[in-house]
KOLBA-683550 format. One record per residue (C-alpha): residue in one letter; x, y, z. Coordinates in steps of 0.25 Angstrom, whole numbers, padded with zeros to 4 digits, always signed. Each point is the difference from the previous one (the first is absolute). Layout:
aXYZ...
END
This chain:
x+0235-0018-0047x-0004-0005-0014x+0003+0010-0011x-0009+0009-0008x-0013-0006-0005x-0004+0014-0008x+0009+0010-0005x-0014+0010-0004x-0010+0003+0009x-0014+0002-0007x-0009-0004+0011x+0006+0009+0011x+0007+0011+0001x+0015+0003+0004x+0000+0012+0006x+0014-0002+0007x+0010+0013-0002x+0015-0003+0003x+0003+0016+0003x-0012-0003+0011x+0006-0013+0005x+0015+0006+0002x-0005+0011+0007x-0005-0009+0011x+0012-0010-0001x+0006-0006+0014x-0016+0003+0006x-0007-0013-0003x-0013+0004+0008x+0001+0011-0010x+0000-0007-0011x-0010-0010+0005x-0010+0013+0001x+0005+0002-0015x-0004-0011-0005x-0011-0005+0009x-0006+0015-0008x+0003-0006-0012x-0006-0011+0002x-0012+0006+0003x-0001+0009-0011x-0007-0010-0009x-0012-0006+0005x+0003-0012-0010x+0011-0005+0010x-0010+0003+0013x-0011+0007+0005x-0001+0012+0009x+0003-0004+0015x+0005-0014-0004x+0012-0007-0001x+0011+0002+0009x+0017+0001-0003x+0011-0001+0009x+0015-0001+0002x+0012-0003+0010x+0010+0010+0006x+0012-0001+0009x-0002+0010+0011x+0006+0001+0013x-0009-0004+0013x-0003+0012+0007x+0000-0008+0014x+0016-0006-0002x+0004+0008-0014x+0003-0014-0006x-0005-0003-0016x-0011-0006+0000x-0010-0003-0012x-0014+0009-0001x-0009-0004-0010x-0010+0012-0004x-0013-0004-0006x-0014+0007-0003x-0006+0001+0012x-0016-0002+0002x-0008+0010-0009x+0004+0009-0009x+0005-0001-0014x+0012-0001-0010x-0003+0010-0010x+0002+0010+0010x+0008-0007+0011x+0010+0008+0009x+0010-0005+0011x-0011+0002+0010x-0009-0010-0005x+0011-0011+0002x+0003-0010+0012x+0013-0003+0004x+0004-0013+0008x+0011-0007+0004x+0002-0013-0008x+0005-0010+0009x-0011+0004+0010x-0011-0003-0010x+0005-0012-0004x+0001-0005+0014x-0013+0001+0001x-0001-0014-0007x+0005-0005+0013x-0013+0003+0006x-0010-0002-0011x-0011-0010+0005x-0005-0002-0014x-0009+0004-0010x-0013+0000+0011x+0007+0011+0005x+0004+0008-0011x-0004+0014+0006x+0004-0002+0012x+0017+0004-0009x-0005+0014-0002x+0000+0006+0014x+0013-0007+0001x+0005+0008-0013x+0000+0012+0010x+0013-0007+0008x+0008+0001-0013x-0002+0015-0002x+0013+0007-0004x-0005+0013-0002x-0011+0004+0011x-0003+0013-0009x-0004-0010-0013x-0012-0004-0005x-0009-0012+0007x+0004-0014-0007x-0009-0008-0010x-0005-0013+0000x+0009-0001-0013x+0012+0003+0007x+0005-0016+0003x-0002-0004-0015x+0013+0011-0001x+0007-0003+0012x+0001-0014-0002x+0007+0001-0013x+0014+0001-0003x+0001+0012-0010x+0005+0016+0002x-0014+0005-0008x-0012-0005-0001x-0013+0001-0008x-0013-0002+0003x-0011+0004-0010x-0015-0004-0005x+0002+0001-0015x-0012-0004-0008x+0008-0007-0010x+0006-0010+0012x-0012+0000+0008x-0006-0007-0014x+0009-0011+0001x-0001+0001+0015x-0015-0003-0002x-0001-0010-0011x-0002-0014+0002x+0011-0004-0005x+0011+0010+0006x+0008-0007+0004x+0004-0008-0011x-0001+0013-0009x+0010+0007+0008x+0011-0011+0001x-0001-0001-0016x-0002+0013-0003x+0013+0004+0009x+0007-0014-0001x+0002-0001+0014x+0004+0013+0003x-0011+0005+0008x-0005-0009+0012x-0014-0001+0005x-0006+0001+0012x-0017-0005+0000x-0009+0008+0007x+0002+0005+0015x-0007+0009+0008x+0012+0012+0002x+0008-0003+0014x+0013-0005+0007x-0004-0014-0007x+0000+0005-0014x+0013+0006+0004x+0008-0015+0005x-0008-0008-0014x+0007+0011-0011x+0013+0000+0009x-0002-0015-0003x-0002+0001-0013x+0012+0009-0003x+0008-0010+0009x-0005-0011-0010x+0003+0007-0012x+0012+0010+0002x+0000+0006-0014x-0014+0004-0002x-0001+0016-0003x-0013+0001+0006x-0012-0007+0008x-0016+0000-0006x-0010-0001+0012x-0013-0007-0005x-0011+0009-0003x+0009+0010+0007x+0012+0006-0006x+0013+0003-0004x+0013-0001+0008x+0015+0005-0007x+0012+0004+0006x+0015+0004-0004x+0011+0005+0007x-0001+0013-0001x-0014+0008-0003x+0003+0002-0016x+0003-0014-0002x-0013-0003+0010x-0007+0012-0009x+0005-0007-0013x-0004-0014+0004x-0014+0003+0004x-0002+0007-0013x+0006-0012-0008x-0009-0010+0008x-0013+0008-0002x+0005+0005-0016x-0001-0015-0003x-0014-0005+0006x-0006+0014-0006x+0007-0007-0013x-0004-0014+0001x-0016+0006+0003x+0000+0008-0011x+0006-0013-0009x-0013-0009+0004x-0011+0011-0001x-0010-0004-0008x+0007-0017-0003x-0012-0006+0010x-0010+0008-0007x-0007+0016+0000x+0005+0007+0015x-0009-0006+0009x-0009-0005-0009x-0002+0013-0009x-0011+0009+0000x-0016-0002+0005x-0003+0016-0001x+0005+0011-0007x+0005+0013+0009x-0011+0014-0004x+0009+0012-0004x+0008+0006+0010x-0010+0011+0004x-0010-0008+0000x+0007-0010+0012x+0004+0014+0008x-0015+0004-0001x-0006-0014+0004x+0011-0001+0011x-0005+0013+0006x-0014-0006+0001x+0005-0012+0006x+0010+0006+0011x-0009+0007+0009x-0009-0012+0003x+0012-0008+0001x+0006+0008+0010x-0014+0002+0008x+0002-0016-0001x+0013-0001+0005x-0002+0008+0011x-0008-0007+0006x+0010-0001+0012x+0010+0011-0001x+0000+0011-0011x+0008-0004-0011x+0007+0009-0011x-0002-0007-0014x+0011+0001-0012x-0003-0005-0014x+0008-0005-0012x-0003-0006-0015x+0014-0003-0002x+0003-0008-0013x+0006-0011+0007x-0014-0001+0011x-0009+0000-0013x+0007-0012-0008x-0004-0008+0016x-0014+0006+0000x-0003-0004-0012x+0004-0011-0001x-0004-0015-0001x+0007-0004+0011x-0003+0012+0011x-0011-0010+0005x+0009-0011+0003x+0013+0009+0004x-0007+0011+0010x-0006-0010+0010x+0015-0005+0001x+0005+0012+0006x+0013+0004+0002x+0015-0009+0001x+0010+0010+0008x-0002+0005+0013x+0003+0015-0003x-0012-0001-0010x-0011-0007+0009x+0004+0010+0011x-0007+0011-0007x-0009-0006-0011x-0007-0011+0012x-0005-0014-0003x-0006+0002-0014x-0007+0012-0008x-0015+0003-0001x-0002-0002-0017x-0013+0009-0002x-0012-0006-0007x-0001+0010-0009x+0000+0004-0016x+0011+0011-0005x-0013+0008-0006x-0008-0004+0012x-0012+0013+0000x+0006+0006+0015x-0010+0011+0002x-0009-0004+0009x+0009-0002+0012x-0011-0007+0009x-0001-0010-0009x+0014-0001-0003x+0004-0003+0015x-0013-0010+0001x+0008-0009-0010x+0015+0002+0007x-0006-0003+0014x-0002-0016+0000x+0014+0001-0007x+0006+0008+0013x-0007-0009+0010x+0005-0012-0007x+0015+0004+0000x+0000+0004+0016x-0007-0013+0001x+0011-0006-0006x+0011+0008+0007x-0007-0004+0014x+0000-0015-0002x+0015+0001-0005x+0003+0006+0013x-0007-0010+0010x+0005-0013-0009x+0013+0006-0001x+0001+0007+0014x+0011-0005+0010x-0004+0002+0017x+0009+0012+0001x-0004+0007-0015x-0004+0013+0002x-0013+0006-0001x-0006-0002-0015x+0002+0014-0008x-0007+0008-0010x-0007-0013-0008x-0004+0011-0012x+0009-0002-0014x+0013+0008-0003x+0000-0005-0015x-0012+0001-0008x-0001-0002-0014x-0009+0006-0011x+0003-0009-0012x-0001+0008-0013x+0004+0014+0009x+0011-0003+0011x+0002-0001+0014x-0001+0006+0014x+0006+0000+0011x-0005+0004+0014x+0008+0004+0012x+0004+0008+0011x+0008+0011-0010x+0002+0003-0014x+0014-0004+0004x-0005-0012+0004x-0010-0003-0010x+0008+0004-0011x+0010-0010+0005x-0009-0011+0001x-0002+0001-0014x+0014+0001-0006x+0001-0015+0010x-0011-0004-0008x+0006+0004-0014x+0013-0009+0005x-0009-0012+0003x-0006+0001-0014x+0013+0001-0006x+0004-0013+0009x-0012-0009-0005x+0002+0006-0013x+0015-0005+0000x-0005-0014+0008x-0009-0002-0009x+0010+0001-0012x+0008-0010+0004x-0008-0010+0008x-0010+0004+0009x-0002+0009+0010x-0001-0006+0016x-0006+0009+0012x+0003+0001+0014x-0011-0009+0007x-0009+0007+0007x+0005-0005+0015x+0014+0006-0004x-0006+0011-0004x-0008+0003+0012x+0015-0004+0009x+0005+0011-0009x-0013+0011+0001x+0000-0003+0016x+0013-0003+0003x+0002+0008+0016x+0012+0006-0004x-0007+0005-0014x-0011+0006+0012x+0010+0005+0008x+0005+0009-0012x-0014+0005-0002x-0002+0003+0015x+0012+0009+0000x-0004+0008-0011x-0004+0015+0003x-0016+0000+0002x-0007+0008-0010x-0001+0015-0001x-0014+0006+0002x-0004+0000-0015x+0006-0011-0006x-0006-0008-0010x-0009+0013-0003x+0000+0006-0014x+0000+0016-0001x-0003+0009-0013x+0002+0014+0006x-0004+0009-0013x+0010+0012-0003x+0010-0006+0006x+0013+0006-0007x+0002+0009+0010x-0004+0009+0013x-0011-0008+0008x-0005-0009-0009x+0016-0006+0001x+0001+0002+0015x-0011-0008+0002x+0005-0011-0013x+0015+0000+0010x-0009-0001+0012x-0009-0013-0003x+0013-0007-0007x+0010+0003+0015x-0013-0007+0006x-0001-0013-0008x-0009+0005-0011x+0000-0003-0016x-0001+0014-0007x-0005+0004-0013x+0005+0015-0006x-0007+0006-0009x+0000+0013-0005x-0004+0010-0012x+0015+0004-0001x+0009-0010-0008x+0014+0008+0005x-0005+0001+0014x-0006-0014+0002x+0015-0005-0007x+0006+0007+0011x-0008-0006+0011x+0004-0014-0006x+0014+0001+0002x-0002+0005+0011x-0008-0012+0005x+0009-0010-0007x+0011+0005+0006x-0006+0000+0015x-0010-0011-0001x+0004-0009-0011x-0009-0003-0011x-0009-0012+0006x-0005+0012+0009x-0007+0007-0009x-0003+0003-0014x-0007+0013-0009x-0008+0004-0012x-0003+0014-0006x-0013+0004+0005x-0010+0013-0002x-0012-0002+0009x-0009+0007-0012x+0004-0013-0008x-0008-0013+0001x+0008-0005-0010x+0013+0003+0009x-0008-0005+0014x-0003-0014-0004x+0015-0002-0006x+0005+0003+0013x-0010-0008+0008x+0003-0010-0010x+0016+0001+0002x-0003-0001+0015x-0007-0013-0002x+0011-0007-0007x+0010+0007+0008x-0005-0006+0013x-0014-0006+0000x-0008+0012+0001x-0001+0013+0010x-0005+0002+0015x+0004+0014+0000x-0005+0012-0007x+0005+0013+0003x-0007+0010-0008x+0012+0013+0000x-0001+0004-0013x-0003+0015-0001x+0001+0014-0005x-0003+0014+0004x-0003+0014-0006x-0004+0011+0008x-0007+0011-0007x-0010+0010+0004x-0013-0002-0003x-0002+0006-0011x+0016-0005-0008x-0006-0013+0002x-0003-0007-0013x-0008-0012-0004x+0015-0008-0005x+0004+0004+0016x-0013-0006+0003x-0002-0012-0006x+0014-0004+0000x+0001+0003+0017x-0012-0010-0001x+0004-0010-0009x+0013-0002+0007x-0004+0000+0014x-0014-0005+0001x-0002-0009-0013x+0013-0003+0001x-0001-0006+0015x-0013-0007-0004x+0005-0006-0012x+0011-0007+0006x-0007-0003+0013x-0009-0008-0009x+0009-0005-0007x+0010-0007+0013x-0014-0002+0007x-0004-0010-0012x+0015-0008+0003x-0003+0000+0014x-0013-0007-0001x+0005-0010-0008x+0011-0001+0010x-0011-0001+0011x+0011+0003+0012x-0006+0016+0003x+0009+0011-0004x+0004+0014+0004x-0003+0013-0008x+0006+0011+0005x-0004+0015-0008x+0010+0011+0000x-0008+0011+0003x+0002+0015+0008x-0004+0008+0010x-0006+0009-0012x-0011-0009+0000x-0005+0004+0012x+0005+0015+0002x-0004+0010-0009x+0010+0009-0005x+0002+0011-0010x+0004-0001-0017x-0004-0015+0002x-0013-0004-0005x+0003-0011-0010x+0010-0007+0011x-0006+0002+0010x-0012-0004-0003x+0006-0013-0008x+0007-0004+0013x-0015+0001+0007x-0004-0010-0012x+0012-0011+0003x-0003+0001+0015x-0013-0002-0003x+0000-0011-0009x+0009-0007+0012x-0012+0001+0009x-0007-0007-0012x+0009-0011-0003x+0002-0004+0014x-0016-0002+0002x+0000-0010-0013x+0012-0007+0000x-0002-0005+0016x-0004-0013-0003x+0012-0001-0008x+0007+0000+0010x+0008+0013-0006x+0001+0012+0008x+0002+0015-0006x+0006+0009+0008x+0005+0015-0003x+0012+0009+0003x-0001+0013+0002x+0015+0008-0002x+0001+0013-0002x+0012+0009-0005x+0009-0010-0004x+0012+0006-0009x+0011-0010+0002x+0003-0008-0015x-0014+0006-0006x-0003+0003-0013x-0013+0007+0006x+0010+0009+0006x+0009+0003-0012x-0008+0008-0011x-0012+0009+0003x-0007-0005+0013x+0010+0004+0009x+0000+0015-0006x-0015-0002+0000x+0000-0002+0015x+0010+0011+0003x-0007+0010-0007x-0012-0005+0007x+0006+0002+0014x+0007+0012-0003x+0014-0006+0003x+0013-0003-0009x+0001-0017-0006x+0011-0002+0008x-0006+0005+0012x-0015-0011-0002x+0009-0012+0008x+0000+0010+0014x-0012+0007-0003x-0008-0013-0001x+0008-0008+0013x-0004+0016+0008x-0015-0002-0001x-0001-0016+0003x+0000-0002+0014x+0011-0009+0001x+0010+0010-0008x+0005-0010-0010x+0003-0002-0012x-0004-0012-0007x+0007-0009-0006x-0003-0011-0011x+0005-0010+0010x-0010+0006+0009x-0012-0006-0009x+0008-0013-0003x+0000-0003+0016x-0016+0004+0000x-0003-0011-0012x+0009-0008+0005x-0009-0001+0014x-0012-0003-0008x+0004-0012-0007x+0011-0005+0012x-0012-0009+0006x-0002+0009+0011x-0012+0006-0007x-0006-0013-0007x-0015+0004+0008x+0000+0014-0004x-0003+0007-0012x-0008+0012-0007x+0010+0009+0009x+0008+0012-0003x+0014+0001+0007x+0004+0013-0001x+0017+0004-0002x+0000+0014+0000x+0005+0005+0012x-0012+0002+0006x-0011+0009-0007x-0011+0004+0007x-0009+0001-0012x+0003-0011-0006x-0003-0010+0013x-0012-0010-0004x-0006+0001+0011
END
């Protein structure tokens, strides 16, 4: 191997530690999870769920206990950053690479991956990769594969190759552009054959191969080789002129682009889901406003994307919007008037790609609605099936502006034509992976924004919606509590599941921020659960007009206020919607020291009954649940209500759990679960035909039954 081309790294980050590495000496498979993490650490050398590493092993056969070599490498799915043993394939060597003997050629290309499965060393191990030739076929103990921006940039330009054997001086080989596979595999074994001392292999338009022969000096080379094209990019920014072309629009301030973005997203999202509900993410990252704004975005985004990984997720091209950075949004009718004729056009364009680009056996054409679209002046936003997936989409886009970026610099930046693309898109074996992905849960691709969420009910129902698919907003009125809930949430769900902001229901300033959050968040809301709430029992004549209008502002302007407020997204979203009201049995039974409550509760069931019978034609149904004499995790519960209700009833607090599961007719007592599984029901789709109801989770009170 050719010795060091940087002794500092700038552009990438060494994260190697020696104490780490010694710990795991003697286990090589180890050390390839070690640094295959590493690796994946820092999105500048690849992108989550790309890439793939690898390395060779001496074991004993488990069929005749002689040596033989394994090779471990990522197996199908999964990603680097957080790769464990498990997420490996194993395979014998010398059977792999007998498979060469059967190879019919490159018109038969998938036909090598079933045959991967005869190579299994470990039956327990991961499903191999297309990818997993390209590391068998070569020579070397370890192995890189990664996407770097910096590289794909070289990859992509037009005059790669000549830029990589002067910028490496031979030392790093090039292999033009090929579809992954058992062929790619035999061309870069040839190359290597052909030049035995190169320290590394550049795909066209592809990516980045390195090796050594153990993983540090794998690790090291990779970041020398990827140290040195972010160097040699940065060298030539700005020599052939302004990046891409300079500036055609000047970016609105910060708050501005957030507050035009959560216009935007709802009628996007109503857009977009035209076929399947999609969840949306936004970004105004620096590096997508220098593209956006740019001269050049007119010429650049039409072209698509170069490497595989990031046409997999961003599709063919984006949709570039039509519209200014101050453009007057208000008047969303005549908003989605304008957008339409620009929707139509870009499924158009998708359908014809598909039937000119279409093969006999090409699976059915997909969703023909944009991932990527762009809002020059603002950002952009991605559309798909989950946050997690829309978010990714967008960091794949980030790369390939970082790639036509670099391209640019230093020549200019070539595209996959659109028939490889479409081989790539609808490759069988790509829709094989999709098929064997889990079918969706009940609520996915449904945004939820249960109000006083931090805790008790309002949290069962927020943990109810997420386990079943769901996006979830917390809010609440209480900063330490609603903290809580986050970690919480973060810990169980992960942070594309859900996100928060402080909210008191008496607030309108507070309401629209958080409608505003869930709009940028993910596109917009579907679900409104209205659970915020208080109570004060008092007699009749305790009651004061604070008890009063505070008992009302909380649960009856309250409810309406953010009712209005979700119902205004959902219209613009134009896909129907679910409000569901947290109500009580108090509604409907009258009971002693409870006038102010009670009578509330009466006003939030009715005001239901009201909503439902306007916002039908909407689509959106509003449907109430009536608990009663839920204690678990409430605040309610905590302070003065609880001694209210046991003065009331003549018992003891401790003793109000079994005195209210002894008068229901089921004797139980209620739990907040109990309600989330009753919210849940509503909004599962077994209920799309119903609304104006009241389900009642109280055990069974006769006096409280509707009817």
């Amino acid at each position: 191997m050719s010795t060091s081309i940087v002794t500092q790294f700038k552009h990438v980050s060494y994260l190697w530690d020696e104490k780490k590495a010694a710990s795991l000496q003697g286990d090589e498979v180890g050390l390839l999870i070690y640094r295959s993490n590493l690796l994946g650490t820092d999105l500048r050398l690849t992108n989550y769920g790309g890439g793939n590493t690898s390395c060779k092993v001496i074991s004993k056969d488990p069929l005749n206990g002689k040596e033989v070599e394994v090779m471990w490498v990522k197996g199908s799915g999964g990603d680097l950053g957080t790769l464990k043993k498990s997420g490996l394939a194993a395979l014998y060597v010398d059977r792999l690479r007998g498979l060469q003997n059967i190879y019919r050629g490159i018109e038969f290309e998938d036909e090598m991956v079933a045959l991967f499965n005869h190579c299994i060393y470990d039956f327990n191990s991961k499903a191999p990769s297309i990818d997993t030739p390209l590391h068998g076929f070569l020579p070397y103990k370890h192995i890189d594969h990664l996407h770097p921006d910096a590289a794909i940039a070289i990859a992509a330009a037009k005059d790669g190759k000549r830029i990589t054997q002067e910028l490496f001086g031979g030392s790093v080989g090039w292999v033009e552009w090929q579809r992954p596979g058992f062929d790619l595999g035999l061309k870069m074994r040839e190359c290597i054959e052909q030049n035995p001392e190169v320290r590394g292999i550049m795909l066209g338009s592809h990516g980045l191969f390195t090796w050594g022969n153990t993983a540090y000096e794998s690790y090291i080379n990779t970041l020398e080789v990827v140290e040195r094209c972010a160097a040699f990019l940065e060298e030539n920014y700005g020599k052939r002129g302004k990046v891409f072309g300079g500036a055609k629009l000047n970016s609105p301030a910060k708050e501005n682009r957030a507050q035009q973005a959560a216009s935007l997203a709802p009628l996007l999202r109503g857009f977009c889901s035209s076929e399947t509900r999609m969840i949306g993410h936004f970004t105004d990252d620096d590096r997508v406003l220098e593209f956006i704004n740019s001269k050049d975005l007119e010429r650049l985004a039409p072209m698509g994307t170069s490497c595989p990984d990031h046409f997999l997720r961003t599709k063919i091209r984006p949709l570039v919007l039509d519209l200014k950075p101050d453009e007057d949004l208000t008047d969303s009718e005549k908003v989605k008037e304008k957008l339409r004729p620009a929707f139509s056009a870009y499924r158009e364009m998708y359908k014809m790609y598909y039937n000119t680009c279409k093969h006999q056996d090409s699976p059915p054409i997909r969703d023909a609605n944009p991932v990527v679209i762009v809002y020059p002046g603002i950002g952009i936003f991605t559309f798909a099936k989950d946050k997690q997936t829309a978010r990714v989409a967008s960091e794949f886009y980030i790369n390939a502006i970082n790639v036509m970026k670099g391209a640019e610099a230093i020549s200019s930046y070539t595209s996959l034509s659109q028939q490889e693309a479409f081989n790539i898109e609808y490759w069988l074996l790509e829709e094989a992976k999709l098929q064997r992905m889990p079918k969706p849960k009940a609520l996915s691709g449904r945004i939820a924004l249960v109000t006083g969420s931090a805790g008790g009910i309002g949290k069962a129902i927020a943990k109810k919606f997420a386990d079943e698919g769901a996006c979830v907003i917390l809010s609440d009125n209480d900063p330490q509590r609603l903290k809580e809930a986050e970690s919480e949430f973060s810990r169980q769900y992960g942070n594309d599941v859900f996100t928060s902001a402080i909210m008191d229901v008496t607030n309108g300033d507070q309401i629209s921020t958080t409608v505003r959050t869930s709009s940028i968040a993910f596109g917009g809301v579907d679900i409104i659960v209205n659970n915020a709430g208080l109570s004060i029992s008092k007699p009749l004549e305790e009651h004061t007009e604070k008890d009063w209008d505070l008992l009302y502002d909380v649960l009856v302007k309250g409810q309406f206020f953010v009712t209005q407020a979700c119902v205004d997204i959902m219209r613009k979203q134009a896909m129907g919607g679910d409000v569901i009201n947290i109500v009580s049995k108090n509604a409907l039974v009258s009971g002693p020291n409870n006038a102010g409550y009670g009578s509330a509760k009466a006003a939030q069931l009715h005001l239901s009954r009201l909503n439902a019978a306007e916002l039908g034609k909407d689509k959106i149904r509003v449907n109430a649940v009536n608990p009663d004499a839920v204690i678990a995790d409430s605040k309610i519960w905590a302070g003065a209500w609880a001694e209210g209700r046991a003065k009331a009833y003549g018992v003891k607090v401790e003793e109000l759990p079994a005195f209210y599961a002894k008068r229901t007719l089921l004797n139980e007592i209620i739990l907040p679960e109990d309600i989330a599984n009753a919210c849940y029901v509503i909004v599962s789709g077994l209920m799309n035909k119903s609304t104006g109801n009241v389900l009642n989770v109280d055990g069974g009170v006769a006096a409280g039954f509707v009817r």
